[in-house]
C-alpha positions, 0 to 999 in steps of 0.5 A: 496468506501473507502480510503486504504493506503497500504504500504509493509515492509521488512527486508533490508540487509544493514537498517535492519528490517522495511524498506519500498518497497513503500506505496501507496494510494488505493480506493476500496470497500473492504479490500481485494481488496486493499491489492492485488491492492496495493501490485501489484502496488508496486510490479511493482514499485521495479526494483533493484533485490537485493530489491526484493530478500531481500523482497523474502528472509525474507518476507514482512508485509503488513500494511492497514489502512483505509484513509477515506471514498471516498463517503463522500468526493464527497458528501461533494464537491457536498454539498458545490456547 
């Protein structure tokens, strides 16, 4: 299992471009996985509907990146008990 930090991006109507809907930390086995549990999570997060009309309005960009292996983590715990 991997590590994915998953975090949307919008154009606000008072910030501008690049404000940020949340970011969040997902682990899954793959990368398609993680951008829709991500993007759902957040999702359910943005309560104010003038958010949520701006992310509708001029669409959202969903940045991925992998924040480590999860697998290697446990391993390393259990190596060191």
């Amino acid at each position: 299992m991997k590590t994915f930090e998953i975090e949307l991006q919008y154009t606000d109507r008072d910030r501008g471009p690049g404000t940020s809907a949340g970011k969040v930390q997902v682990e899954t086995s793959s990368l398609a996985t993680a951008v829709g549990k991500g993007v759902r999570t957040i999702m359910k997060g943005v309560t104010d509907r003038k958010v949520r009309f701006d992310m509708l309005k001029s669409g959202v960009t969903i940045r991925a990146e992998v924040a480590g292996e999860a697998v290697e983590q446990t391993e390393a715990a259990a190596a060191q008990a």
